[in-house]
N, C-alpha and C positions, 0 to 999 in steps of 0.2 A: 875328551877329545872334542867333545860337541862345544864345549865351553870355549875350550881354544881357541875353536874354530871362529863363534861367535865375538872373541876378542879380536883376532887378527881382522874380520872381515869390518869392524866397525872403525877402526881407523881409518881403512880404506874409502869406504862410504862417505866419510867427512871431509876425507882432504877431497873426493870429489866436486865438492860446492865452489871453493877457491878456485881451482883447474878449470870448472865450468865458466866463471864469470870473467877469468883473465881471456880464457877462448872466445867469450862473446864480446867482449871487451875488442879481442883485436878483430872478430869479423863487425864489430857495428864501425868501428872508422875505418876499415875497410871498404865494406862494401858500402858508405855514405862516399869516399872520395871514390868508387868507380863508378856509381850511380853519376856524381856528378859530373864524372868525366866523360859519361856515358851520354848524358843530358847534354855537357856542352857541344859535343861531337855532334851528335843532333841535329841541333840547335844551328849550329852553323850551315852541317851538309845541306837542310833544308832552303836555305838560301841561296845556295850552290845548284842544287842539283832537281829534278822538277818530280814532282808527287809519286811518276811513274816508275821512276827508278826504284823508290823503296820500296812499290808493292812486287817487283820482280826481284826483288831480294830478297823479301819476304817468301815471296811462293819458293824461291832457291833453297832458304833457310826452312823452311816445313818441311819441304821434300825431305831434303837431306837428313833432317830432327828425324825425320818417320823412320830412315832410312837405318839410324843409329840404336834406336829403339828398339826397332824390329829385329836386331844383333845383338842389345844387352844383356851381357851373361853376368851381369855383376860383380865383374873382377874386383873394383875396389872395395863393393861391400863386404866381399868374402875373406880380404885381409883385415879388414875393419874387425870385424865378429869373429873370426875365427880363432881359437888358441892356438892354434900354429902358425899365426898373420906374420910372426916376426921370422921364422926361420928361411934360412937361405933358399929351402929345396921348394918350400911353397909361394915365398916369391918370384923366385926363377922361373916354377910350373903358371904361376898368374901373369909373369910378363910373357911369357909363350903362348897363352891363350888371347892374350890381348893381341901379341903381333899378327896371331892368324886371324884373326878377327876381321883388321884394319884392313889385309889382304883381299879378303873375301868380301869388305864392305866396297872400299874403292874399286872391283870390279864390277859390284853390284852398280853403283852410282852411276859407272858407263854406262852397262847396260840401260837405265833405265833413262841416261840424256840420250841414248838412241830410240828407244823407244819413245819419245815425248818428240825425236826431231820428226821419227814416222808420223805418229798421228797428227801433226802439226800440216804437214805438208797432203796429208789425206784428209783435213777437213774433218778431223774428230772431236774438235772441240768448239764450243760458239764462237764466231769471228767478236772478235773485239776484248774478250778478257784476257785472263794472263797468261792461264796455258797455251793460248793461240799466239803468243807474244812468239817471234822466231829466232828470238835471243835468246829465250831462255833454254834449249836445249844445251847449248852452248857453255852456259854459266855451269848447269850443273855438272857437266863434263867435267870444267876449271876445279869446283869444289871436290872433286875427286882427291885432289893432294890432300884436304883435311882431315881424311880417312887415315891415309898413311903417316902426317903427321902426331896424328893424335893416337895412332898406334905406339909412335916410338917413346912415347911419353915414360918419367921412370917411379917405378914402383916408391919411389920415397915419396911422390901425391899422395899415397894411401896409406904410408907410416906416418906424415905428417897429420894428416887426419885420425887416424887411429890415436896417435898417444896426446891428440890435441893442440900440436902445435898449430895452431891456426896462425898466427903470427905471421910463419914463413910462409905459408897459401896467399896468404892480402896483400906480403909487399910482390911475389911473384907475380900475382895478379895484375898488380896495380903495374908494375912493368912492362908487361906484355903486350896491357891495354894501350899503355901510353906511348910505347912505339907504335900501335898501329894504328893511333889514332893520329900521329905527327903524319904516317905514310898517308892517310887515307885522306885528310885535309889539305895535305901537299897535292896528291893527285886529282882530287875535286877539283882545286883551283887552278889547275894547269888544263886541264881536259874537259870537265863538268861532265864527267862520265858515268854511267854508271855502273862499268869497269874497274872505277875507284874505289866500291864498297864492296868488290868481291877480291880484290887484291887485297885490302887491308884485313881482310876477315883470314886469309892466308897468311898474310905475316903474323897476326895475332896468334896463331897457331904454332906457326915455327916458334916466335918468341917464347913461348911457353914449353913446351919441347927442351927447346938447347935450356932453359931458367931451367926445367924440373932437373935436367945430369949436374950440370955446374952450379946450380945456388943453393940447393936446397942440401942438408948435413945429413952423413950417414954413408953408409958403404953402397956404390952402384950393385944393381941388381945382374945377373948374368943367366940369360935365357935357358932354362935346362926344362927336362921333364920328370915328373915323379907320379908315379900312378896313381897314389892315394890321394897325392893333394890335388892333382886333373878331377880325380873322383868327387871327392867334394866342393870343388868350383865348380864343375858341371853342374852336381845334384843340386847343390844350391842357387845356381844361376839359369837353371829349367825357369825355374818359379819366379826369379827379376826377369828372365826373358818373354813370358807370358805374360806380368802384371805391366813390363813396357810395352809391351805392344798395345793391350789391352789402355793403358795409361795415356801413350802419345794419343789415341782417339779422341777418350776422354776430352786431356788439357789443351788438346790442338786438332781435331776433327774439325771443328768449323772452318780452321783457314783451308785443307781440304777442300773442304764444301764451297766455300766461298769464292775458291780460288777460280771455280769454273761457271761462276754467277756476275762477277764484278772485274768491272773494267781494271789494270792497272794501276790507274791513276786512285780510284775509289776505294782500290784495295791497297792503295800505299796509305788512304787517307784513316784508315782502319787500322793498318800496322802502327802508322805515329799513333793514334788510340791504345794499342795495346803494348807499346815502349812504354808511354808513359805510365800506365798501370804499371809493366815491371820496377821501373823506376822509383813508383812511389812506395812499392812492398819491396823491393827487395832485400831489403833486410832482412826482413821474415823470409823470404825466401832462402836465405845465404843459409842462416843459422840452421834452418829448419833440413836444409841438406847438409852440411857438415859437423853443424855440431848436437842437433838435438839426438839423429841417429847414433851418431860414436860415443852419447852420454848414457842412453838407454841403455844400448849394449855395454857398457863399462860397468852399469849399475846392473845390470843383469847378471853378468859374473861374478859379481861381489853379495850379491842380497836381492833375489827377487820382490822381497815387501820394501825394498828401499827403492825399487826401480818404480813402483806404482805411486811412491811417494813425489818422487823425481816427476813421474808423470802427467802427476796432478799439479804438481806448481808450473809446471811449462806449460799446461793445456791454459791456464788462467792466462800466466802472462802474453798469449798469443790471441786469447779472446779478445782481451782488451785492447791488442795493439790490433788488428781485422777490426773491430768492434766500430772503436772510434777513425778510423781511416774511410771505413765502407761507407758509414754514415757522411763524413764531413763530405766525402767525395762524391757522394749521389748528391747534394744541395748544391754542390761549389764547384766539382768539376770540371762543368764548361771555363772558369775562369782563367784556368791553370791553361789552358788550349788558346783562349782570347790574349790572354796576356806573352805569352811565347811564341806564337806563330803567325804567320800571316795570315790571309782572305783565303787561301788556297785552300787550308789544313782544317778550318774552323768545325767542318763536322765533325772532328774528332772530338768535340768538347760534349756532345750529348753523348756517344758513344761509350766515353768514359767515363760518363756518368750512370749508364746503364751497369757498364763492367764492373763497378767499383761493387754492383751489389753480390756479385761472385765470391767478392773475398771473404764473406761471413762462411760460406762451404769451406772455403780452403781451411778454416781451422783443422778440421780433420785429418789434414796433413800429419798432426801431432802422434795419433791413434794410431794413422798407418805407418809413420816410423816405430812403432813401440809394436805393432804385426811384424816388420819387417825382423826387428830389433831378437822378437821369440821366436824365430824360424815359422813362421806363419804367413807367407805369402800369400798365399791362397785365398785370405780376407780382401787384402788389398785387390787380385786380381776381379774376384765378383763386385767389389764397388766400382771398380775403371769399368767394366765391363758395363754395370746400367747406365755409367756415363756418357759412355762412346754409344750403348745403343739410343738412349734418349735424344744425342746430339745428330745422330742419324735420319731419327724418324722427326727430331720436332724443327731442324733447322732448315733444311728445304723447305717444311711445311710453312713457317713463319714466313720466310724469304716471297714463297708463292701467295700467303694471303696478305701478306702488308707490306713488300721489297727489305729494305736494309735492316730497320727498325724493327720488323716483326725476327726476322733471322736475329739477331741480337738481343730480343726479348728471350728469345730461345735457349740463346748459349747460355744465358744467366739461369734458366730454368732449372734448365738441366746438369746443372753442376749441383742442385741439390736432391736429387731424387736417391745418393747412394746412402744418405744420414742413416736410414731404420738398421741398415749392414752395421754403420760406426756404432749405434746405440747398441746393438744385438752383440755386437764383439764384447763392450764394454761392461755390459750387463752378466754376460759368462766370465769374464775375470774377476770381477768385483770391483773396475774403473767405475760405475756409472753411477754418478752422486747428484745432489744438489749442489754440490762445493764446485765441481769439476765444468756445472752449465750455468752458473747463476751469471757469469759475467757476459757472456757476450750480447747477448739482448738489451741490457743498459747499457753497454758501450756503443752499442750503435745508431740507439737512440740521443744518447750524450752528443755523439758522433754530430750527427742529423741535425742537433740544437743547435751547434756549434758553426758547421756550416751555412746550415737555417740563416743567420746574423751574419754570417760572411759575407753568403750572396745578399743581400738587403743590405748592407751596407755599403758595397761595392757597387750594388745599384743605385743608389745614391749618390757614390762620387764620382761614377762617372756620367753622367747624364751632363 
């Protein structure tokens, strides 16, 4: 039987590799034509519309991210991983967890654009930054539908994912995007409001919604309950709703922080900083949430020594693609900022030359999908957790001994202090090799060289 076993599961194992590369296949021209449509939206709005608009979208869009965080029960991961993900009665009970979710977030969201309109109007926050802005109680109000739309979303997001179809995720995407990207450049140009990038961010949501019932293949899901499958979306979603909360700190405590240090305008000029950072990873980002996860877990049910295998080749490929990006981007950077925007935006080019040194931590993304992957949350939560307190105690401090720059040197800091937690995990499994670290330190110096000669050369032509 043992033998058997070991037959049937190695086929499995191999048709894995193909499955994997046609999936990355469809998120890398994916997520390259939404970056770019991402970038040109940008790109435009900024012409349109003045610095301070996107730092109060920003603070709109953090709130709300906290907001979502502080709620996640992990519904899609739990169909993802689970052996019962495809059946009717644990769908049903996942979409019923998700709709009371949505309920209880969008009430939350109110409550808390009232509380923001209070202490606005009492003088609780420094006159002149964002929070003290008397629009913004208002926006986040608005953002309140994004809760209920993203509630009614359907379970076939998470079967698509589960069996890999990334394909129909990128063209839905891309859809979605690009209606509300036509809505949102329409209304810029009509109003130059910055009303226009909280309507579109709403349409982007409905469109994705009505996309997931009608495009996407497979029988609608029908809201029911089932006790055992509640039972393990819960138990498993304790420990995604701890490691998010603990997580948003981490990856977005600073705008928090910042939010109640920098003017609007200063803090839009930071948000275009940290687009463009998304923009230039997000590929690695894409993969790294829909497929590196769903591959781990698919290699885990099949061959635990075939998942460490899986794990090791993706930790490489991800080094080198952080490696060389972090580097080229600390020397060059500022270019990317000079070249696409105007006088207004330009700080954003040191900024993103700071951030870019961040990306060498995020490798670790790999490791905590592969905790997430063996029911092991618990790792992930104690490395968010030195994150979010490092960014706590070192980004005020920064901000207070040297303003924008020293708060900045900060954030980068401290996105590396969880490593010994990554290395100590890896070490108790048997991941922690020379094979699995030798790359990222040459790529970022490679990186660095590369850049190195970009900016010197560009200094040259343009003088």
């Amino acid at each position: 039987m043992a033998a058997m076993d070991r037959v049937t599961a190695a086929p499995s194992a191999s048709a894995l590799r193909p499955r994997m590369a046609r999936a990355a296949g469809w998120l890398l021209g994916g997520n390259i034509s939404s970056q770019g449509l991402r970038l040109l939206s940008n790109l435009l709005l900024t012409r349109l519309l003045l610095p301070e608009a996107f730092g109060l979208v920003a603070a709109v869009n953090t709130l709300y991210f906290a907001l979502v965080m502080f709620s996640d029960l992990g519904v899609w991961q739990s169909v993802v991983k689970s052996e019962r993900g495809t059946q009717p009665a644990f769908l049903g009970t996942a979409w019923s967890v998700q709709l009371l979710r949505s309920v209880l977030l969008c009430a939350v969201v109110l409550l808390c654009a009232a509380a923001m309109r209070w202490a606005g109007q009492s003088g609780r926050f420094p006159q002149g930054t964002v929070y003290a802005d008397a629009r913004l109680p208002a926006m986040i109000a608005v953002f309140s539908l994004c809760a209920l739309l993203q509630g009614l979303e359907s379970m076939k997001l998470a079967l698509a994912q589960r069996a890999l179809q990334l394909g129909h995720l990128a063209r839905l995407e891309l859809m979605s995007q690009l209606i509300a990207m036509v809505v949102t450049l329409g209304l810029a140009l009509a109003t130059r409001s910055v009303w226009s990038l909280l309507v579109g961010t709403l349409v982007s949501s409905a469109a994705r919604t009505v996309l997931s019932h009608r495009y996407l293949p497979g029988r609608p899901s029908r809201p029911r309950w089932d006790r055992s499958s509640a039972h393990e979306i819960v138990g498993f979603g304790k420990w995604i709703f701890l490691s998010s909360v603990i997580g948003f700190a981490a990856a977005h405590g600073e705008k928090l922080i910042l939010g109640a240090s920098l003017s609007s305008a200063n803090f839009g000029v930071f948000s275009i900083a940290s687009t463009l950072l998304v923009a230039v990873m997000g590929v690695y980002s894409s993969l790294n949430a829909h497929l590196i996860f769903s591959t781990l877990s698919e290699a885990l049910r099949v061959d635990a020594r075939r998942a460490a295998q899986v794990y090791a080749q993706v930790q490489q490929i991800a080094d080198l693609f952080l490696g060389l990006l972090s580097g080229a981007l600390f020397m060059a950077g500022h270019w990317l900022v000079w070249w696409l925007y105007d006088a207004r935006y330009q700080d954003a080019g040191w900024m993103l030359q700071w951030l870019s040194l961040g990306l060498l931590a995020v490798r670790n993304q790999v490791v905590e999908q592969l905790m997430f992957a063996q029911g092991q949350p618990a790792w992930v939560s104690a490395s968010n957790a030195l994150r979010a307190l490092a960014l706590a105690l070192l980004v005020p401090a920064g901000f207070a001994f040297a303003g924008e720059r020293g708060a900045i040197a900060a954030v980068v800091a401290s996105q590396f202090v969880a490593w010994p937690i990554a290395w100590w995990f890896k070490a108790r499994n048997g991941l922690l090799s020379w094979k699995s670290e030798r790359v990222w330190l040459p790529a970022c110096v490679l990186g660095g060289l590369a850049g190195w000669a970009l900016d010197a050369g560009l200094a040259i032509a343009t003088r």
